[in-house]
N, C-alpha and C positions, 0 to 999 in steps of 0.2 A: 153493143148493138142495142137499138132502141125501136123498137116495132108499137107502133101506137094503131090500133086499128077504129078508123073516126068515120061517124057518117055524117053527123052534123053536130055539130054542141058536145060539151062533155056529158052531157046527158046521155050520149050515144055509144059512149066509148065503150065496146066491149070484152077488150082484152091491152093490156102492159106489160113488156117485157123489156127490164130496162137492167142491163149489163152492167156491171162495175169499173167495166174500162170505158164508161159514159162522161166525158169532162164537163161534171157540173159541180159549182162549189157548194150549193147547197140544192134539198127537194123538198120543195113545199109539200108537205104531209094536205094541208086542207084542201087540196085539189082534190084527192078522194070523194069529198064531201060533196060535188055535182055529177060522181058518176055514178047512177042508180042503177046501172045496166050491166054493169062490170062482173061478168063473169071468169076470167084468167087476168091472175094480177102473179105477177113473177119479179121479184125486186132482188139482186143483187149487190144491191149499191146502199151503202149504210149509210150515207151522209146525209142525213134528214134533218130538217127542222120545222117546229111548228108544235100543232096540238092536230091528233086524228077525232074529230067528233060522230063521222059515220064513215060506215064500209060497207060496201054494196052487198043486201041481201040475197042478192041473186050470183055472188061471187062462187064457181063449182069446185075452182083448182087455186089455193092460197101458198105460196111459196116466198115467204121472206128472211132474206140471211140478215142477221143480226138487226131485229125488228127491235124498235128504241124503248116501246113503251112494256110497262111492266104488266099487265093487259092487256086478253082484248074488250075491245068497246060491248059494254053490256047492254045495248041496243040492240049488238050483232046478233040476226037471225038466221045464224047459217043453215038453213034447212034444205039447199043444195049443193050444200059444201060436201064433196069425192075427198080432197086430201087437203091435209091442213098439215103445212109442213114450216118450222121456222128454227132452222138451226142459228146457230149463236146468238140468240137473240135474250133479252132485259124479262122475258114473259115469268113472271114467280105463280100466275096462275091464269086459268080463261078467262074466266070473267067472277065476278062479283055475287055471291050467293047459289042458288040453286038454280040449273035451267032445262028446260023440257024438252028433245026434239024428235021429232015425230019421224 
């Protein structure tokens, strides 16, 4: 099942939830990268390719089964992130150094 919630642009996208019985041969990771609004991003489908360079700060509800990168993006300001959830996934740690969240 594939639930895109769009008002206009991916600018706007405010939630993804994209099921592993989805027949895509590959998913562009840099689509991320124009949704600044994205608050529920829910990804079961491991077949990714690409480079992630941002993830929506305003992301509350994070669920990824087997997320590729070993990372996350030290940009990420998840300062409304509720659950941060990513089983089987490559991550060896959050991010890069020390980070502060209020």
């Amino acid at each position: 099942m594939l639930i895109l919630f769009l008002l206009q642009g991916t600018n706007n996208v405010k939630a993804i939830v994209l099921d592993q019985k989805e027949n895509f041969s590959k998913f562009r990771t840099e689509g991320f990268s124009n949704m600044r609004n994205l608050g529920l991003l829910i990804l079961y489908h491991n077949n990714f390719s690409g480079n992630l360079n941002v993830l929506s700060n305003n992301l509350r509800y994070l669920l990824w089964h087997g997320y590729p990168f070993t990372s996350v993006l030290s940009n990420f300001e998840p300062y409304h992130l509720v659950e941060l959830n990513m089983p089987h996934s490559n991550i060896q740690r959050l991010w890069e150094g020390r980070k502060v969240l209020q």
